[in-house]
N, C-alpha and C positions, 0 to 999 in steps of 0.2 A: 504493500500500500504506500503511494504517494502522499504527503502534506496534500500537493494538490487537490488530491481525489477525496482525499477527510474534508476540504474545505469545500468543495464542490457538496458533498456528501450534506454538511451540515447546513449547507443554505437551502440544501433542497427540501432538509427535515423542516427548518425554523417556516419556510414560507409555502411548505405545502402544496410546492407547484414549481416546475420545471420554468416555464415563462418566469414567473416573477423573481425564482433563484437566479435567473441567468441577466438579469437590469441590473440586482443585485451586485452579483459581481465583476458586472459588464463584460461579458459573454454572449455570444451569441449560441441560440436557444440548443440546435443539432450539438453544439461543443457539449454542453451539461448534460443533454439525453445519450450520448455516447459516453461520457467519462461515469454516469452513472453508470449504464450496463456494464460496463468493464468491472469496474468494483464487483457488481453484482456476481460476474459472470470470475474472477477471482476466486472469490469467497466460497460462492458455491451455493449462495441462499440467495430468496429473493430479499432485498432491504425494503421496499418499498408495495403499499397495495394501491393499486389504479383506480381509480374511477374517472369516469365525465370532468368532476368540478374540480376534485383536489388527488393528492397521493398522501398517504397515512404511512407511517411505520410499522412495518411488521415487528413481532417481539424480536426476532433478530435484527432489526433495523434502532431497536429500543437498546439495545447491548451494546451494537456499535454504536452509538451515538453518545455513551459515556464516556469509552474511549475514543471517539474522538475530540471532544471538548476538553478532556486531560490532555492529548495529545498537542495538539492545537496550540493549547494555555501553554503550555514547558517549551513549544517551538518558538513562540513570540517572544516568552521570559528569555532565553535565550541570546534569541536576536538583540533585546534591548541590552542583554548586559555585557555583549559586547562595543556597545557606547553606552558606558558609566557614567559618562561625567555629563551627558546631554540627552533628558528627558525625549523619549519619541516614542512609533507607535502606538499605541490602543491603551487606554487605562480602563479597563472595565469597571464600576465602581456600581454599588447597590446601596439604597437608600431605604430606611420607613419613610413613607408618605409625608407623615411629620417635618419630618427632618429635609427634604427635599423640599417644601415650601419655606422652613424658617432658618435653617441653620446653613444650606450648598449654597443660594445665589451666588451672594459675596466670593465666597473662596472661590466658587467655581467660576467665576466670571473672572477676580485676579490671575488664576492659574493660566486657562485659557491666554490671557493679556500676553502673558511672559512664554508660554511655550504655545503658539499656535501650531506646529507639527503634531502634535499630540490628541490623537482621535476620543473624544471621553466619550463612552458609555455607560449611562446611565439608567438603572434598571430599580424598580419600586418594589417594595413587597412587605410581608411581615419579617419580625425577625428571625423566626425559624428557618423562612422559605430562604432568607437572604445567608445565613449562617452556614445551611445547606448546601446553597450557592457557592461560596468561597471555598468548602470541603470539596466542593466536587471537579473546582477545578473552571469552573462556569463566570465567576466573578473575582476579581484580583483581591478586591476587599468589599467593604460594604460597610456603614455606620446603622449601628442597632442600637435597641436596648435592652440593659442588663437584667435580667426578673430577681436580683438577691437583692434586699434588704442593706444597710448601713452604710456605713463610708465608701466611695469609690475605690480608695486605696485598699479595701479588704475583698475589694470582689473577686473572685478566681474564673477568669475568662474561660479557662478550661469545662469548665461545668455548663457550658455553651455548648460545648463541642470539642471533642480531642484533634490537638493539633491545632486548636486555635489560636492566636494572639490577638491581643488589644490591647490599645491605647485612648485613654479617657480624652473625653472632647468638652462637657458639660451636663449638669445637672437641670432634668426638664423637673415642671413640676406638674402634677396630674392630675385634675380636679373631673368632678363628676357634673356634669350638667344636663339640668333639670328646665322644665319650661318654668315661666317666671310665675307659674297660676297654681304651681305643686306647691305644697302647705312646706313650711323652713325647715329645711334637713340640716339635723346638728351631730350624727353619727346613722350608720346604716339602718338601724330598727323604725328612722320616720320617711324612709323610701316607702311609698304605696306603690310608683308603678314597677310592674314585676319583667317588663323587659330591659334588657340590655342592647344597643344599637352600636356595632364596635366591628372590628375587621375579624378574618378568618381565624379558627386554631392557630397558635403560633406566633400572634400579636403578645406582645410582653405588655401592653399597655391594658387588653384584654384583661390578661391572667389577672393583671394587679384589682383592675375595679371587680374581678369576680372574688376575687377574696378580700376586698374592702365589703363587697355585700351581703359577704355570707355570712359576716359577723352579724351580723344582722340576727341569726339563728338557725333553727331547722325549718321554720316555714320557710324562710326566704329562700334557704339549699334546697326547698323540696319545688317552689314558686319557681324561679328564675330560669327565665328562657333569655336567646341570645339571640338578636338579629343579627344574622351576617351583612354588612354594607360593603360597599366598592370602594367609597370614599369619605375623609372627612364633610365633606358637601352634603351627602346622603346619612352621615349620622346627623351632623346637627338641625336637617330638614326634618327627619325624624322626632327629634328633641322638640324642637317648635312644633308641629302636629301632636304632642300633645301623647304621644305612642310609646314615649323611650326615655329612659336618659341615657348619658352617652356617656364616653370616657374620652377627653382629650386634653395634650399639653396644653398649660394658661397659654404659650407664647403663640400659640397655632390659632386657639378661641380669638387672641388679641387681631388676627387679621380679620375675624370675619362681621362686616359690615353691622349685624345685629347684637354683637357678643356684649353688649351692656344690658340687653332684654332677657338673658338669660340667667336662672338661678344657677351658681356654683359652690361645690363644698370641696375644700381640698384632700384628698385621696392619699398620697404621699410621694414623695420624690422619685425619681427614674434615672440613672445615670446612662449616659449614652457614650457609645465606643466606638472606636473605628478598626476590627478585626481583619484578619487576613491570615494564610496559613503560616504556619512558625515554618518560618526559615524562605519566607517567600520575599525577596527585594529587588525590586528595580530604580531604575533615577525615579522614570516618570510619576508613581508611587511617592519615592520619598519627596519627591516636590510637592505631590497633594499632600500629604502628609504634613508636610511643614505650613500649609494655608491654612490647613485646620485647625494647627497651634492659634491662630488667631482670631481666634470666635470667639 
């Protein structure tokens, strides 16, 4: 197997169609449908299942495609570290939602300033999904939050995930918010509404307001359902409807146009980090890295 054919391979997975793989990496279309087959006709399985609209992964097309994104990641690391001293290529970087609205602009608008050679990708999710991410070779690093309890300095990143490292960026703070019409929460027991409007499994901001609520007791552990949303936008619409309350950092509430109509009760602190695998470094890295230092 070729780099080539991994990277042909993987755009065809990401965009589920030979046309659009091939604008992608500007190619023309017969080049991708041949360097496909080839692979295919290698290997000795089919990678991919056809239809009409799109092409899907076969389970063996699911296998390769985690070696090739390890792959892929190690050839580009690589590449950059043989120019150390001058940030280039691709920085893949993963963000919480959060932290992509309140905390990247800046840095990420400096950085870009000083190294425009340097492609950033930029990818959203929860923390797990993001933590997951940089394990597998998929994103270089990613800024999360930490689900323990006390000082930053006492966190052990590792209980995130083995193999992990971090580095502390800032402490958000997490409040619960209620419509302004919900009778005065002064601890969990005077929550009445019994939903929670918050992102997927995996969200660290989740876990925390589910165990601020649960103090609450056994009814509310036995009550408490969880709306999955897509976005802060869709929790706090929710919140205003009258259907939820939500869990998000004060600095994120403080953008949103109505955030003074909304009842909040402070939840407790969330330290946030910027992880990546132990022993993983390039320039273009430690140059985000050092923008970071300045939030």
């Amino acid at each position: 197997m070729e780099l080539a054919e991994l990277e042909i391979f993987r755009a065809v997975a990401r965009e589920q169609s030979i046309t659009r793989a091939a604008r992608v990496l500007d190619r023309v279309q017969s080049n991708v449908t041949t360097r496909v087959k080839q692979l295919e006709e290698s290997l000795g399985v089919a990678l991919f299942q056809r239809d009409s609209k799109k092409m899907t992964l076969t389970p063996e097309g699911q296998r390769l495609l985690g070696y090739a994104e390890q792959m892929l990641a190690l050839a580009e690391e690589a590449r950059q570290s043989m120019r150390a001293d001058t940030p280039s290529g691709t920085l893949r970087v993963g963000s919480m939602e959060s932290s992509a609205a309140t905390l990247l602009p800046k840095p990420l608008g400096r950085y870009h300033a000083a190294w425009p050679d340097v492609e950033l990708d930029l990818t959203t999710g929860t923390t797990q999904s993001l933590v997951d991410a940089v394990l597998d070779r998929r994103l270089d690093c990613a800024v999360v939050a930490h689900p323990g309890k006390g000082a930053a300095r006492d966190l052990d990143i590792a209980e995130m995930g083995a193999g992990l490292e971090g580095t502390f960026i800032r402490t958000e703070e997490l409040v619960l918010v209620l419509p302004a019409t919900h009778p005065k929460v002064r601890d969990p027991q005077d929550v009445t509404l019994r939903h929670l409007a918050a992102f997927a499994r995996g969200c660290t901001y989740r876990r925390c307001a589910e165990e601020w609520l649960e103090e609450g007791g056994d009814e509310v552990r036995r009550s408490l359902s969880v709306m999955e949303m897509p976005s802060y936008h869709a929790i706090l619409a929710s919140v205003a409807a009258g259907s939820a309350v939500g869990i998000v950092p004060r600095a994120l509430l403080a953008l949103h146009p109505d955030h003074a109509e909304f009842q909040t009760v402070p939840v407790r602190p969330a330290h946030t980090f910027l992880v990546k695998r132990a022993g993983f470094t390039t320039s273009a890295f430690e140059a985000f890295q050092r923008e970071l230092r300045h939030v």
